[in-house]
C-alpha positions, 0 to 999 in steps of 0.5 A: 907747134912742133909734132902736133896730130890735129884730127878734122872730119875725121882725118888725122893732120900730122905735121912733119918737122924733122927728117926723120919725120919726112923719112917715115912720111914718104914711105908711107905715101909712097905705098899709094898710087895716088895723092892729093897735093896743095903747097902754101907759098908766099909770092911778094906778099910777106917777104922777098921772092916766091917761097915755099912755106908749106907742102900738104899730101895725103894718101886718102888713108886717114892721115894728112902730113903737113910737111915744113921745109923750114928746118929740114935739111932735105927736100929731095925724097918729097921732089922724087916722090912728087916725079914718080910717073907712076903715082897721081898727083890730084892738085886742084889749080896747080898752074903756081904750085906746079911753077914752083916747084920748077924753080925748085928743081922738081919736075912734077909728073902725072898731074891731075887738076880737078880744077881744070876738070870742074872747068871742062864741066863747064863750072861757072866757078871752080874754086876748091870752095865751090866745088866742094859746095856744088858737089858734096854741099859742104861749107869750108873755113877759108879765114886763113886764106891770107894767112903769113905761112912765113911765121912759126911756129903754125896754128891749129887753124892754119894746120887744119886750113892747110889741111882742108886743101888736100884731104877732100880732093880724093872724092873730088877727083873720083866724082868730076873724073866720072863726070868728065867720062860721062861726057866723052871729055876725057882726053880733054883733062888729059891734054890740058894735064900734059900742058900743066905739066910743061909748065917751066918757071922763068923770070919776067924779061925786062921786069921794070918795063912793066911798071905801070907809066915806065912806057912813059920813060924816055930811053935814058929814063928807061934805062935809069929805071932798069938801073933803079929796079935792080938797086930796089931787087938788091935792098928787098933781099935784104930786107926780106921784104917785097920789093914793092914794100921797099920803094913802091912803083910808081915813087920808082918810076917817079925817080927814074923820071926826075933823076936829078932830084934830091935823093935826100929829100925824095926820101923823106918826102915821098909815100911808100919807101920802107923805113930802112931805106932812110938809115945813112948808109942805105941812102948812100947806097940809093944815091950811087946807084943811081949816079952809077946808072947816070954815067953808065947811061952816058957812056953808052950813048942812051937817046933821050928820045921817047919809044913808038908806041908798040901798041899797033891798033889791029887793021880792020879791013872787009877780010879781017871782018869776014874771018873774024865773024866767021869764027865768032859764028864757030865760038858761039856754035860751040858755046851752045853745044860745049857750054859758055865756060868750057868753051874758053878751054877751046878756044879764045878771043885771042885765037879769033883775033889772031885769025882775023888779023893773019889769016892763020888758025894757031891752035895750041890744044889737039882735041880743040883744034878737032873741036872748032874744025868739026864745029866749023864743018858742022856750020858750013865755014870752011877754016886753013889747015890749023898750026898746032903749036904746044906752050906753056899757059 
């Protein structure tokens, strides 16, 4: 569907397909000081890696652009649009989106999450769905929600779906924004934008380890399936396919286990290993990855010994016990006052366990460091001085 207007509710969906389409599209939304944002991407669920497939914004004017970065030659003018400090953008749950756009290159600026704001009401659940229910008492379409944004050309539905995303967050954002005033949380929202913010993309550190049963391994098995991880990120590139589609986990960790198997017969004989991986020349490859890894193992001398368990069960002594209840008395003090969902905003079952355990209040947010150190006087339990310390969520 190429150059297509759809109107729903009364707002004009322009997709926009062409540069010269983009040019005119950021000129316009350029003129506003704020815009609502919503990217479709696919992460591992149709193809290899974590793709843009789509970018929503509207001004609130009327008009809605679905901008396909398929067969455009330039993003840029989006990305310096989407950093300009002096524009709002309103995303509702922008923690992947924001991630995203890191990878791409593009450090977003001036975010304003209504998900995040709805969670400082103290929202039960804040998806885009519930608040728009809750607040405007209006239902939305939401079959598209699995929908493969990799195909062309888009649908009607998915246009409009795609649409729906954005063209609601202006009111949205007016009414949770006003509420969130009301309450004198405010600097709430604006701490925990700026932590949206800081948000940096970056790979997983020593992915295969992650694998469920790969703590099972033996060093050398461990290090065979490192080598065999690499070999399944190399085949799904080319597949285009997720990694998991090619070989799924647990036949990895298998062969990394049994790593004198036939690799032939485990082909043949094994559940969840893609079609293309059984042709001649890809069995080869299989096989002198893995032989590779084999020698390269015994060339640098690899244990077949078994790691410790890095899991170490917390000591419980009379003083972890006593600053654990002390703060879990401050948690349920400010769950009555601030409510059950806004309290995880402020603090959480690992800043009790952490404290227990060492001693240290490692707090990541100022306003509910202020918020557990008033509550905690306000009861009589008497807290360290806090470590602040700012990370991405």
């Amino acid at each position: 569907m190429q150059n297509t207007s759809l109107v729903h509710d009364g707002i004009t969906i322009r997709l926009i397909d062409t540069d010269e389409l983009l040019a005119q599209a950021v000129e316009d939304l350029s003129k506003s000081t704020e815009l609502a944002l919503d990217l479709e991407f696919d992460q591992h669920r149709y193809t290899y890696g974590f793709n843009l497939c789509l970018i929503q914004l509207t001004s609130g004017n009327g008009i809605c652009y679905i901008i396909d970065p398929f067969p455009l030659k330039d993003l840029q003018p989006v990305y310096t649009l989407l950093q300009n400090e002096n524009i709002t953008k309103i995303i509702h749950h922008a923690n992947n989106d924001i991630l995203l756009l890191d990878k791409l290159g593009c450090n977003i600026r001036a975010v304003l999450d209504t998900d995040v704001a709805a969670k400082v009401l103290n929202y039960e659940r804040s998806s885009l769905a519930m608040v728009l229910k809750e607040e405007f008492n209006k239902e939305i379409d939401k079959s598209q929600q699995s929908s493969n944004w990799n195909n062309r050309p888009l649908t009607e539905a998915q246009l409009t779906y795609a649409a729906i995303d954005v063209i609601y967050l202006h009111k949205i954002k007016d009414k949770l924004v006003n509420e969130v005033k009301e309450q004198g949380r405010y600097h709430w929202l604006q701490e925990e934008n700026q932590l949206l913010e800081s948000l940096t993309y970056s790979e997983p550190e020593n992915p295969h380890l992650k694998l469920r049963n790969a703590f099972r391994l033996n060093f050398f098995q461990q290090y065979i399936l490192k080598g065999l991880f690499a070999f399944r990120e190399s085949m799904a590139r080319t597949f285009n396919k997720p990694a998991s589609y090619v070989i799924n986990n647990e036949a990895l960790v298998d062969l990394a286990q049994d790593y004198k198997t036939d690799v032939h017969e485990w082909l043949n004989h094994t559940k969840g290993i893609h079609g293309g991986l059984k042709k001649p020349k890809n069995e080869q490859l299989l096989k002198q990855a893995l032989k590779h890894t084999i020698e390269e193992a015994k060339a640098h001398n690899i244990s077949q010994d078994y790691p410790e368990n890095r899991w170490i069960r917390p000591q419980r002594t009379p003083e972890t016990e006593a600053r654990k209840e002390e703060l879990t008395k401050v948690q349920k003090a400010i769950i009555a006052k601030y409510g059950e969902y806004a309290s995880r905003l402020i603090i959480t079952q690992s800043v009790i366990n952490e404290y227990s355990q060492s001693g240290k209040l490692i707090c990541l947010k100022k306003y509910a460091t202020d918020i557990m150190l008033e509550t905690a006087a306000e009861i009589g339990v008497k807290l360290p001085a806090p470590s602040l310390r700012a990370i991405n969520k």
